[in-house]
FIKOLFI-512373 format. One record per residue (C-alpha): x negated, y, z; residue number from 1. Coordinates in steps of 0.001 Angstrom, whole numbers, plus 500000, padded with zeros to 6 digits. Example, Ala and Ser with C-alpha at 12.3 -4.5 7.8 and 13.67 -1.06 7.14 Angstrom:
# FIKOLFI-512373
<X = 487700&Y = 495500&Z = 507800&n = 1>
<X = 486330&Y = 498940&Z = 507140&n = 2>
# end
This chain:
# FIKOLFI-512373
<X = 529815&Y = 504401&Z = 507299&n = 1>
<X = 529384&Y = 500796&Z = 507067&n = 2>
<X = 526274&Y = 498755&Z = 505055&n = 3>
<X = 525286&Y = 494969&Z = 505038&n = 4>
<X = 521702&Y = 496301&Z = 505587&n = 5>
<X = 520190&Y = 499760&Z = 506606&n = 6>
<X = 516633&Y = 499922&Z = 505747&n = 7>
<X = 514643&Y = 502954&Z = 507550&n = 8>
<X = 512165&Y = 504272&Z = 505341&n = 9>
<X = 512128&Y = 505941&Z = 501513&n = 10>
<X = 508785&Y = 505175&Z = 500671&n = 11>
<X = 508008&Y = 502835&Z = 498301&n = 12>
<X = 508040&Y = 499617&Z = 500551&n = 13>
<X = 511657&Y = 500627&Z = 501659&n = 14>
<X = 512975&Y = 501270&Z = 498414&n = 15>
<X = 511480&Y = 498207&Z = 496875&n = 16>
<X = 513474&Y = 496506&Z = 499669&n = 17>
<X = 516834&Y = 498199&Z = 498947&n = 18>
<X = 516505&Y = 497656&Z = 495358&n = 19>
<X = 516019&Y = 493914&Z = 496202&n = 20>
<X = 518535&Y = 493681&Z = 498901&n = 21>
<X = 521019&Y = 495360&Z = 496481&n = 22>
<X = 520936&Y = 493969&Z = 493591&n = 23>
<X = 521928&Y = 490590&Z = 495156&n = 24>
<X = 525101&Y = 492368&Z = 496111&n = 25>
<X = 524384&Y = 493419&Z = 499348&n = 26>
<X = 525719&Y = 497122&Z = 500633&n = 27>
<X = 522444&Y = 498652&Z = 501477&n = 28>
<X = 521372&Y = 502295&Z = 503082&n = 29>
<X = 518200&Y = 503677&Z = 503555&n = 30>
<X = 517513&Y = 506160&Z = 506264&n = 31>
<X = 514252&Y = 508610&Z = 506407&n = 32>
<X = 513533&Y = 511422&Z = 508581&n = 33>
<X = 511851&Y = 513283&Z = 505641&n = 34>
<X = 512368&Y = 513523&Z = 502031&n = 35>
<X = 511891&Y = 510388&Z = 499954&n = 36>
<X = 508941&Y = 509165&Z = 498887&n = 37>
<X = 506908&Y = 512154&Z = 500201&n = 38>
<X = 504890&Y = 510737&Z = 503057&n = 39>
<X = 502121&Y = 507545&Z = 503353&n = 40>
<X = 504209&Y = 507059&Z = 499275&n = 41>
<X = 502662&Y = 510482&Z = 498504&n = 42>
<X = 499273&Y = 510825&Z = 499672&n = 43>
<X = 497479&Y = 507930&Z = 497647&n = 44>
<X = 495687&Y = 506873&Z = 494695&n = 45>
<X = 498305&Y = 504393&Z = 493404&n = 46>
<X = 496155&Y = 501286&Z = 493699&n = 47>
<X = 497444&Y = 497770&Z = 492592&n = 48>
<X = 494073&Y = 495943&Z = 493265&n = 49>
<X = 493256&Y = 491993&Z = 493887&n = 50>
<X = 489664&Y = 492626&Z = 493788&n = 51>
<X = 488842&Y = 494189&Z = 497314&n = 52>
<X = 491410&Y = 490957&Z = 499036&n = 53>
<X = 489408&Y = 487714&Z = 500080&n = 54>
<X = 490223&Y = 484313&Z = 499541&n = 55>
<X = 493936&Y = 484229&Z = 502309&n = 56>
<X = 497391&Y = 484965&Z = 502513&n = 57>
<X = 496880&Y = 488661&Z = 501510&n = 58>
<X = 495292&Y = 487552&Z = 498526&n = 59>
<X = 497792&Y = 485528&Z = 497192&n = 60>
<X = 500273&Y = 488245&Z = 497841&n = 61>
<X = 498143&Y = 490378&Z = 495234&n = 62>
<X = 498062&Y = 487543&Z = 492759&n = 63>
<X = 501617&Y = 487861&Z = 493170&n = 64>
<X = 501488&Y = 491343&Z = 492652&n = 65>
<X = 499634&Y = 491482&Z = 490110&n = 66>
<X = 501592&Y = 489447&Z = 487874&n = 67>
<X = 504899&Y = 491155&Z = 488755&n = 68>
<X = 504136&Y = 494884&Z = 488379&n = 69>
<X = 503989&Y = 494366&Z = 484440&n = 70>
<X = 507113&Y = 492879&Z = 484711&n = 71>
<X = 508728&Y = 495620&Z = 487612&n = 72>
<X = 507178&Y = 498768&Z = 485569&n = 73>
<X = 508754&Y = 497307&Z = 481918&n = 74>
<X = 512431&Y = 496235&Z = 483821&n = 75>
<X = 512436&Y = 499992&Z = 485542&n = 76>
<X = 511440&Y = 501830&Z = 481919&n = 77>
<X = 514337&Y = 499757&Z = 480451&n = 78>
<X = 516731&Y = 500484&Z = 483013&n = 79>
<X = 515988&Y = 504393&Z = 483285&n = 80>
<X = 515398&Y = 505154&Z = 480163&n = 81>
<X = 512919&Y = 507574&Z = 478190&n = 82>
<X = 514705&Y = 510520&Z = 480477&n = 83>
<X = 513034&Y = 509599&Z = 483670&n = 84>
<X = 509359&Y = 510300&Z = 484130&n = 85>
<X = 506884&Y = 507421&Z = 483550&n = 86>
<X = 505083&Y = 505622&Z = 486271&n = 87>
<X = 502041&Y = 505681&Z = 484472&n = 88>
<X = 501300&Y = 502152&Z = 484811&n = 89>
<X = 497661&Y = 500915&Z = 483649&n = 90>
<X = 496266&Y = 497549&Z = 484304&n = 91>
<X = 492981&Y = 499677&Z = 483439&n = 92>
<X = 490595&Y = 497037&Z = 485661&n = 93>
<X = 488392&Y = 497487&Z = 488267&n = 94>
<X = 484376&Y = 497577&Z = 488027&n = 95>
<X = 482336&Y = 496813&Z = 491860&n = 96>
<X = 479233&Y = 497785&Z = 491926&n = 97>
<X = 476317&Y = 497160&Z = 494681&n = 98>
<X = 473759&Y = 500296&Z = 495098&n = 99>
<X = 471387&Y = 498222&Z = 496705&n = 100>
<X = 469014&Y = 495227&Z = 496532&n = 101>
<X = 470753&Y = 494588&Z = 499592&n = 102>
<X = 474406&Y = 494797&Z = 498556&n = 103>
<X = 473501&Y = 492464&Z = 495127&n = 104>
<X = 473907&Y = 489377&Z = 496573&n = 105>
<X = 476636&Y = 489927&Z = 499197&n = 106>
<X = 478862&Y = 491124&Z = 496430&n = 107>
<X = 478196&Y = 488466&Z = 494505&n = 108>
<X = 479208&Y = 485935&Z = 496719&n = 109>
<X = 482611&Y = 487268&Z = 497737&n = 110>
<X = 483400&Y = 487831&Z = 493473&n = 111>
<X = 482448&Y = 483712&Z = 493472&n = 112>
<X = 485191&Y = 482837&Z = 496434&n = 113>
<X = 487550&Y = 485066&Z = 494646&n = 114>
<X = 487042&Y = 483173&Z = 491452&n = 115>
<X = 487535&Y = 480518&Z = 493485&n = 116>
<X = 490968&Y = 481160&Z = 494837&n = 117>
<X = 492246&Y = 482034&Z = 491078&n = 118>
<X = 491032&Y = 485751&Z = 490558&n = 119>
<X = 489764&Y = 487146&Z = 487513&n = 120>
<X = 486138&Y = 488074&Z = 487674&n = 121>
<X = 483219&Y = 488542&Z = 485756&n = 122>
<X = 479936&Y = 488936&Z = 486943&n = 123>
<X = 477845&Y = 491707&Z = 485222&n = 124>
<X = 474379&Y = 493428&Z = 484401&n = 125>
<X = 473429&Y = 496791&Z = 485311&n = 126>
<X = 473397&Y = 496960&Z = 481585&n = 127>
<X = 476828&Y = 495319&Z = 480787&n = 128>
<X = 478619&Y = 497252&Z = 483516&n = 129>
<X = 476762&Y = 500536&Z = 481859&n = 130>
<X = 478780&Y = 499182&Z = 478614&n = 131>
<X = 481889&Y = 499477&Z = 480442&n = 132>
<X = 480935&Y = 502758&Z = 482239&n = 133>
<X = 478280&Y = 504728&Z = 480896&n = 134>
<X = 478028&Y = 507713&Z = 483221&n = 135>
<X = 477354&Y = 504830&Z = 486250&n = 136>
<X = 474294&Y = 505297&Z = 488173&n = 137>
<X = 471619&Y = 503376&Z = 486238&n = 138>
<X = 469554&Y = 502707&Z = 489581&n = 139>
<X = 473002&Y = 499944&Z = 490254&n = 140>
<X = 472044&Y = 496811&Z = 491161&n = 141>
<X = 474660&Y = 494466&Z = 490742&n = 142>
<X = 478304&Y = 494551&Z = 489081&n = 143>
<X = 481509&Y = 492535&Z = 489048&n = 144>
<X = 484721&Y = 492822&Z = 486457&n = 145>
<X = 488314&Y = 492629&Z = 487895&n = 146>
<X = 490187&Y = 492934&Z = 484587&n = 147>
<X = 493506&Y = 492286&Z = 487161&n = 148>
<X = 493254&Y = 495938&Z = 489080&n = 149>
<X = 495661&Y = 498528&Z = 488030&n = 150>
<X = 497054&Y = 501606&Z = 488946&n = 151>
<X = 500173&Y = 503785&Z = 488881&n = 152>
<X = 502036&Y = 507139&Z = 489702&n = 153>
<X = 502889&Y = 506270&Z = 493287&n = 154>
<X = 505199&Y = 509073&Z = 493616&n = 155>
<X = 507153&Y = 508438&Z = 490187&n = 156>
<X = 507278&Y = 504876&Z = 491095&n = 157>
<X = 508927&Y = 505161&Z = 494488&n = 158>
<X = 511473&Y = 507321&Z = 492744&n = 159>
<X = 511865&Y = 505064&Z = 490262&n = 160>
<X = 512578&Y = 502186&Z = 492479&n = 161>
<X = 514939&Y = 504326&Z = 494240&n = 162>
<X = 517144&Y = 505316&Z = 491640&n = 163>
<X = 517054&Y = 501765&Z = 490230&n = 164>
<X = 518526&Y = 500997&Z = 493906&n = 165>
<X = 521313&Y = 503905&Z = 493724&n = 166>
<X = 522338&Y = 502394&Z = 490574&n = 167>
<X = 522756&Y = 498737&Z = 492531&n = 168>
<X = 524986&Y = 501131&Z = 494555&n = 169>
<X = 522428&Y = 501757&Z = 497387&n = 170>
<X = 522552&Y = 505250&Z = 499382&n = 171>
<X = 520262&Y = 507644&Z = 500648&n = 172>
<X = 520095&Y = 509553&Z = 503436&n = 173>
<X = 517473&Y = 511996&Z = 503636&n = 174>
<X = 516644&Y = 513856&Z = 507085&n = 175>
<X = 517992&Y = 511843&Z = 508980&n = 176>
<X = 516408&Y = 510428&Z = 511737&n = 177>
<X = 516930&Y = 506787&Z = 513496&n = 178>
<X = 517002&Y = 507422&Z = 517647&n = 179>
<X = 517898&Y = 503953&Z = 518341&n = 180>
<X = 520808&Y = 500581&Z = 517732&n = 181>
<X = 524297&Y = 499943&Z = 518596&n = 182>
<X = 524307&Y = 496193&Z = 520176&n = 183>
<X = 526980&Y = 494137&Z = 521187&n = 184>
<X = 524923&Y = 492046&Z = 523749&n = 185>
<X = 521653&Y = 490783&Z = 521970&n = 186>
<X = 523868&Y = 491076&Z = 518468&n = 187>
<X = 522723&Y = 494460&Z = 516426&n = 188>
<X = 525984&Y = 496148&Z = 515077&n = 189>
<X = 524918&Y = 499766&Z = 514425&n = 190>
<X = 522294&Y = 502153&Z = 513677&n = 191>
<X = 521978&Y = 505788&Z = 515636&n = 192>
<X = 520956&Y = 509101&Z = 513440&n = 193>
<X = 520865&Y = 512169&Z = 514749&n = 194>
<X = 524183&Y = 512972&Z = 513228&n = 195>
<X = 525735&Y = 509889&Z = 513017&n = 196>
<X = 526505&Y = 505854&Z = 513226&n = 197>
<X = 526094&Y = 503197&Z = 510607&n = 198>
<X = 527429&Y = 500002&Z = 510942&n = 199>
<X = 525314&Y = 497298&Z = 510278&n = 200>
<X = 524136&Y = 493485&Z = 511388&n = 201>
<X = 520448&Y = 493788&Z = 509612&n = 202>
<X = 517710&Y = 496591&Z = 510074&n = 203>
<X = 514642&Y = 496273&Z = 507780&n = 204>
<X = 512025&Y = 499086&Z = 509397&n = 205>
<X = 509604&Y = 500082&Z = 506594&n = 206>
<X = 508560&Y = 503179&Z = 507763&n = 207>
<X = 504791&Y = 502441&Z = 507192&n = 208>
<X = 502423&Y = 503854&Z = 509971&n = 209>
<X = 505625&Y = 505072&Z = 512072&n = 210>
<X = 506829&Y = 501454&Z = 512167&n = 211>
<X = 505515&Y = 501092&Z = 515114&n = 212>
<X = 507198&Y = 504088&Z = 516997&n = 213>
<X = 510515&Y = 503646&Z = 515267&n = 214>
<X = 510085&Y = 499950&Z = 516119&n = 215>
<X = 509737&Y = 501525&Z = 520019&n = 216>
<X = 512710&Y = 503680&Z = 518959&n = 217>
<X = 514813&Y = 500817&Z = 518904&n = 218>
<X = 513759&Y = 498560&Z = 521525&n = 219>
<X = 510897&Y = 496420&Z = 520080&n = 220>
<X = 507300&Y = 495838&Z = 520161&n = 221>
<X = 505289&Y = 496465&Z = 516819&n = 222>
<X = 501834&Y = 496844&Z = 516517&n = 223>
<X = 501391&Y = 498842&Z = 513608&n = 224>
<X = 499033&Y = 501859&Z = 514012&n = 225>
<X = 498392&Y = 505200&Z = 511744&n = 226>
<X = 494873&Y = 505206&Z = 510098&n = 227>
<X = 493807&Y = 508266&Z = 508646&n = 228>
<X = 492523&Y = 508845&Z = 504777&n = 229>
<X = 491015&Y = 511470&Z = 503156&n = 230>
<X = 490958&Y = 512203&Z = 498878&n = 231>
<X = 489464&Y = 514673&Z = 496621&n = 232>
<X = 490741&Y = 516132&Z = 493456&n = 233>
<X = 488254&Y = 516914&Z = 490883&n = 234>
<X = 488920&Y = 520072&Z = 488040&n = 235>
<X = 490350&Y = 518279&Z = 484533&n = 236>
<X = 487771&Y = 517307&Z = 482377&n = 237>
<X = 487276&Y = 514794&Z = 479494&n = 238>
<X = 487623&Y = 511046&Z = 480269&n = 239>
<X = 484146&Y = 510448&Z = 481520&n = 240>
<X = 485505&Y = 507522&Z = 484159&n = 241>
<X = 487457&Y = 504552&Z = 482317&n = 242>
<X = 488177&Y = 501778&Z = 485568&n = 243>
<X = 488728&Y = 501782&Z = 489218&n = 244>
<X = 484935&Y = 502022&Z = 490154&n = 245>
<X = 483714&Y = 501358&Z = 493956&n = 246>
<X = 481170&Y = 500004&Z = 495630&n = 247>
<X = 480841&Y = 497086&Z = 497699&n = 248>
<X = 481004&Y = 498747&Z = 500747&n = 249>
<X = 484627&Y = 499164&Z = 500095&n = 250>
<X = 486019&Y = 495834&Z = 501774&n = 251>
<X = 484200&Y = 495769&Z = 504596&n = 252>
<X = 485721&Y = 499481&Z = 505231&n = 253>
<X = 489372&Y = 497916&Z = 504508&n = 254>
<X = 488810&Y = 495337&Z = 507225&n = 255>
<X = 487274&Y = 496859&Z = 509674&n = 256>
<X = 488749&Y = 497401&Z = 513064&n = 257>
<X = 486673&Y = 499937&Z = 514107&n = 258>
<X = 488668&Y = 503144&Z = 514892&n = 259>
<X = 485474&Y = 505769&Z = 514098&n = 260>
<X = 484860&Y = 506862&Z = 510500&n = 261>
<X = 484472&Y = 504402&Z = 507607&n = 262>
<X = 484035&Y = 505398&Z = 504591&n = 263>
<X = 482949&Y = 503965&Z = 500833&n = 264>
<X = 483010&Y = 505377&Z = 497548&n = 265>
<X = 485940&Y = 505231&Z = 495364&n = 266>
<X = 486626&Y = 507463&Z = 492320&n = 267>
<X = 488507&Y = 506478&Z = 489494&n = 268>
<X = 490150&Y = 508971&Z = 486717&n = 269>
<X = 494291&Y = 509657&Z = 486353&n = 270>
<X = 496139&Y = 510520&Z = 482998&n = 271>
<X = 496530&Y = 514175&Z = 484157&n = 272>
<X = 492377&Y = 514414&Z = 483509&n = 273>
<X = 491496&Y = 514680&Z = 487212&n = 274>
<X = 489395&Y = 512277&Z = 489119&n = 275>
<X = 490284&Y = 511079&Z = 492576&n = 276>
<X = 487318&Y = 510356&Z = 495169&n = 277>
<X = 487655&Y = 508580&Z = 497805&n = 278>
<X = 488048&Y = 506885&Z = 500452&n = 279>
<X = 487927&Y = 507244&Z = 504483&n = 280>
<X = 489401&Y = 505316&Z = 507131&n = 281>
<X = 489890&Y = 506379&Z = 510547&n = 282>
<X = 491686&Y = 505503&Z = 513621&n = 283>
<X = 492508&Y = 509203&Z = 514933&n = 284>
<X = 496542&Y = 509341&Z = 515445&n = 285>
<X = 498801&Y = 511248&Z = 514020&n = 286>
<X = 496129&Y = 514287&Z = 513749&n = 287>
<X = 496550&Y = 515545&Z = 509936&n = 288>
<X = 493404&Y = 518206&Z = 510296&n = 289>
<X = 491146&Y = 518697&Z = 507392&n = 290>
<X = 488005&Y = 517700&Z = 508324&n = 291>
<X = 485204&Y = 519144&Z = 506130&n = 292>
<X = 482386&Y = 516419&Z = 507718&n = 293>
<X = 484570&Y = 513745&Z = 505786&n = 294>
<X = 484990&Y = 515068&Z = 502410&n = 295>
<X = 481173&Y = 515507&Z = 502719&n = 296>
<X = 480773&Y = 512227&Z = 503190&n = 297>
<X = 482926&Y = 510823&Z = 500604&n = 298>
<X = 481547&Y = 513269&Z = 498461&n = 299>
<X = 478095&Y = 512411&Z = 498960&n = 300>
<X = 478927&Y = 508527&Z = 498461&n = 301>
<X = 480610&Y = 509253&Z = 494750&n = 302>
<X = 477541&Y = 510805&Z = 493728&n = 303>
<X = 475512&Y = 507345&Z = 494315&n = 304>
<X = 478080&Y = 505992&Z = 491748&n = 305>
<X = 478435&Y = 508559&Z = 489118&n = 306>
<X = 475960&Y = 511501&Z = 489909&n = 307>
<X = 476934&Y = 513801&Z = 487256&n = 308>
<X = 479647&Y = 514490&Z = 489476&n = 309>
<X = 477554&Y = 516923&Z = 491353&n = 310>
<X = 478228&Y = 519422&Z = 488841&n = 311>
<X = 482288&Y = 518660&Z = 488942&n = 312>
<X = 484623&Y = 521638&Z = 490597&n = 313>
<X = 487159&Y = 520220&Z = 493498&n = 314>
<X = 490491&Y = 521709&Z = 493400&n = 315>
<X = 491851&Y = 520329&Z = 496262&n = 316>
<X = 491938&Y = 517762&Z = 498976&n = 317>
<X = 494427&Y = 515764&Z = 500803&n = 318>
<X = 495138&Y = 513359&Z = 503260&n = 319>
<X = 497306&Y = 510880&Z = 504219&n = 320>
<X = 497874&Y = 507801&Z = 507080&n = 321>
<X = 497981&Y = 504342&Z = 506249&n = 322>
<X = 499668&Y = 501639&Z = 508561&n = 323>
<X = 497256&Y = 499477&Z = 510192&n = 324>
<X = 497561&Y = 495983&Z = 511810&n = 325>
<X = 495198&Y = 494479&Z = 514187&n = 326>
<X = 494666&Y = 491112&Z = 511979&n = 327>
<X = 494895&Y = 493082&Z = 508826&n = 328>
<X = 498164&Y = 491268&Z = 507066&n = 329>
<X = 501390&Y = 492903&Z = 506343&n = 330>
<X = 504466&Y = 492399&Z = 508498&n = 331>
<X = 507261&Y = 490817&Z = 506641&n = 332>
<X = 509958&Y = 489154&Z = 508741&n = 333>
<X = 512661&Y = 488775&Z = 511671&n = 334>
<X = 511524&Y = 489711&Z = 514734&n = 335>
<X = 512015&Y = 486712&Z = 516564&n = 336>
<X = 512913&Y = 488607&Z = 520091&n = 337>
<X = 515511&Y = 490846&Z = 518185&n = 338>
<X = 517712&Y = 489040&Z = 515925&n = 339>
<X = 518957&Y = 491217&Z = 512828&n = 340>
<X = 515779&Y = 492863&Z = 513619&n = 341>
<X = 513257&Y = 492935&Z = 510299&n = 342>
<X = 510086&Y = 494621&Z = 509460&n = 343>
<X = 508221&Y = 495345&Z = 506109&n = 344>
<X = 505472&Y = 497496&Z = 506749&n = 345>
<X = 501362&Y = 496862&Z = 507914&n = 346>
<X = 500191&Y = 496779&Z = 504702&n = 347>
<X = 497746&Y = 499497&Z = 505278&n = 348>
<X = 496296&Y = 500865&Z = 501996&n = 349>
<X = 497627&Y = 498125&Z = 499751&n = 350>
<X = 501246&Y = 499517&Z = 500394&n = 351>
<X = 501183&Y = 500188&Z = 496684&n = 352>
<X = 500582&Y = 497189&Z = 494873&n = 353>
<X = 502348&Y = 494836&Z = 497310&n = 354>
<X = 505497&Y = 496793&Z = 497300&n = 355>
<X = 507542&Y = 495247&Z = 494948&n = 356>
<X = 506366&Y = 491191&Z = 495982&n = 357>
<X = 507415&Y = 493183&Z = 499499&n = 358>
<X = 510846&Y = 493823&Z = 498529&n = 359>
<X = 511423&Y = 490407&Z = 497145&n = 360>
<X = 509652&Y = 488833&Z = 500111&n = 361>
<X = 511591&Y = 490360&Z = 502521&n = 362>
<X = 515282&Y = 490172&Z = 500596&n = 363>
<X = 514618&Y = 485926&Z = 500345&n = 364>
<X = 514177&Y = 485687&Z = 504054&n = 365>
<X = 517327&Y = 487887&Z = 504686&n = 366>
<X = 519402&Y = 485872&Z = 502230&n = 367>
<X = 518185&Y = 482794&Z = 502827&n = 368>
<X = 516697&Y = 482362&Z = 499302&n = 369>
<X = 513605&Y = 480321&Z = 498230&n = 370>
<X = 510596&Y = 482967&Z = 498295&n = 371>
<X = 508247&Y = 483213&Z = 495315&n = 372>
<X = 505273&Y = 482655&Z = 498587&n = 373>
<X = 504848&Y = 481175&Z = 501777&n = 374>
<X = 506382&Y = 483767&Z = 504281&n = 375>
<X = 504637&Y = 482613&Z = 507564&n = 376>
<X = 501469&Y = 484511&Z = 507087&n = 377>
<X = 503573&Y = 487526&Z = 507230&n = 378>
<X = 506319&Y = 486850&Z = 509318&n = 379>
<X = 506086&Y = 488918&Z = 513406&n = 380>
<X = 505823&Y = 485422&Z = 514817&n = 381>
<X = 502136&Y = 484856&Z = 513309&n = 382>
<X = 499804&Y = 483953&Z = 517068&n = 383>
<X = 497177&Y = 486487&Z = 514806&n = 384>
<X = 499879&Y = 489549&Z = 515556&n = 385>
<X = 501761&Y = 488036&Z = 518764&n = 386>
<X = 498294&Y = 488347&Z = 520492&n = 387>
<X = 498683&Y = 492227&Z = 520331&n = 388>
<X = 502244&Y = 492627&Z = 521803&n = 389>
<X = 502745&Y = 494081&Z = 524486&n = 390>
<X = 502699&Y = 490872&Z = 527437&n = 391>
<X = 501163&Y = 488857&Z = 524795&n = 392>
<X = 502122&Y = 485675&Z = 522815&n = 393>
<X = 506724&Y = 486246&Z = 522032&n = 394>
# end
């Protein structure tokens, strides 16, 4: 078997590549050790969010975003047809709210340099933000409107994106896993499976937080590293949540390099009736282990947002690991030390939303097309992410 480009990984970063890749007429395969779109793809909310980014290059990424997932969701219901499940799409907006006389005027500030850079926002009362969600907390202090935050079906999208991509002629291999490249001197030719070889001249790795051990896998240096979150799932009940709602503790969790536990308070509700709680971040491997101490602290951080939520039956939890980078930007490039060598992946919990501006990021560089952004933020090269290579600076 023979492709112009194998990508390794079925998530939804991969397949938004392969869709890309392909439907400039490129012969594409993607490669995953598991079943598609049932890993980092499977285990989150489904955010699409500009409102916990500050003013930078992952910002404008989101902007991006969040002007071409209408767009993406519309061409892939088109394309499909009624037949094929809907991603659920819903640029429902996002509502931030401080807890604390302390957390008022912090929160404030970072809505104004978000305005700033071009993002919706609108600050509001207590009062107002009770308007928009009236089972809040009314001991809030302070509130900000992203009318730009959405969310999806992260599941139904991946699959979506993946069966627009078999219809560009793309294939997938399921359960098969990559142990390493055929070179001819420093010039990539092939791609080893378990089973068998794939001849090739471009490897995009967008494997989220096992980028950086399939990256090892085949020679290379990435530092991408698996951070652990946690989620509950409430009992169905009438809509009683109508945004994204979290407070502002919620970015400074995101960019945190701590490795102990961070957590913040997250809940928003889903179309099925449910309402997801989150989140937690934490630097502990690859160790999937429920840990009750968690939930109990995510739980207890909802109920500062929405008490009435104390009364609310959990049916189930789950986890899932996000792929971290040391300076917190996604890694969309060549590698510069291994030609034909490309990576999409480090976007830690914004995997989601940046997928698709992923895709098209990543298939402009490889085709040598103008991209919609500035790639150098993202590229391997960036001194931000050579500093944590192994032997320092490539």
């Amino acid at each position: 078997m023979n492709a112009d480009v194998v990508v390794i990984g079925a998530g939804i970063v991969g397949a938004a590549c392969a869709r890309a890749l392909a439907r400039t007429g490129l012969s594409v395969v993607v490669v995953d050790r598991g079943a598609p779109a049932s890993a980092t793809s499977a285990r989150g909310e489904g955010n699409l969010l500009v409102s916990d980014k500050a003013p930078g290059p992952e910002l404008d990424l989101a902007m991006l975003a969040a002007d071409h997932w209408p767009h993406l969701a519309a061409s892939l219901a088109d394309e499909l047809g009624p037949g094929f499940p809907d991603i659920e799409y819903d640029r429902k907006g996002g509502v931030v709210v401080a807890t604390t006389e302390e957390g008022a005027e912090p929160l404030r500030a970072f809505a104004n340099g978000q305005a700033a850079a071009g993002v919706e926002v609108a600050h509001l009362t207590p009062g107002e933000a009770r308007s928009l969600e009236p089972h809040l907390n009314p001991a809030i202090t302070a509130a900000v409107h992203y009318p730009q935050d959405a969310q999806l079906q992260p599941v139904v999208a991946t699959e979506a994106l993946l069966a627009s991509a078999r219809r560009a002629g793309v294939r997938v291999l399921a359960h098969q896993e990559v142990v390493g490249l055929v070179r001819d001197g420093e010039r990539i030719t092939g791609v080893r499976t378990a089973s068998e070889t794939i001849g090739t001249s471009a490897v995009v790795v967008a494997a989220g937080p096992w980028s950086g051990e399939v990256a090892a896998v085949l020679g290379a240096d990435l530092p991408v590293r698996p951070r652990r979150g946690m989620v509950l799932v409430t009992a169905r009940m009438a809509q009683r949540v109508f945004h994204k709602v979290y407070d502002g503790d919620y970015f400074g969790a995101t960019q945190s390099a701590d490795a102990d536990l961070q957590t913040s308070s997250v809940v928003e509700s889903t179309p099925g009736g449910t309402v997801l709680i989150g989140s937690s971040r934490q630097q502990i491997g690859f160790d999937d282990r429920l840990r009750v101490n968690v939930l109990a602290e995510v739980a207890g951080r909802a109920l500062r947002l929405f008490p009435f939520l104390a009364g609310t039956p959990v049916i189930r939890a789950y986890g899932g690991f996000r792929p971290y980078v040391p300076d917190h930007l996604p890694v969309v490039g060549e590698d510069p030390r291994h030609p034909g060598l490309w990576y999409a992946t480090g976007h830690e919990g914004a995997g989601i939303g940046l997928a698709g501006v992923t895709g098209d990021l990543l298939c402009a560089q490889l085709t040598g097309a103008d991209p919609a952004i500035d790639p150098a933020p993202f590229q391997p090269s960036r001194p931000s992410l050579a500093a944590h290579l192994t032997g320092g600076a490539a």
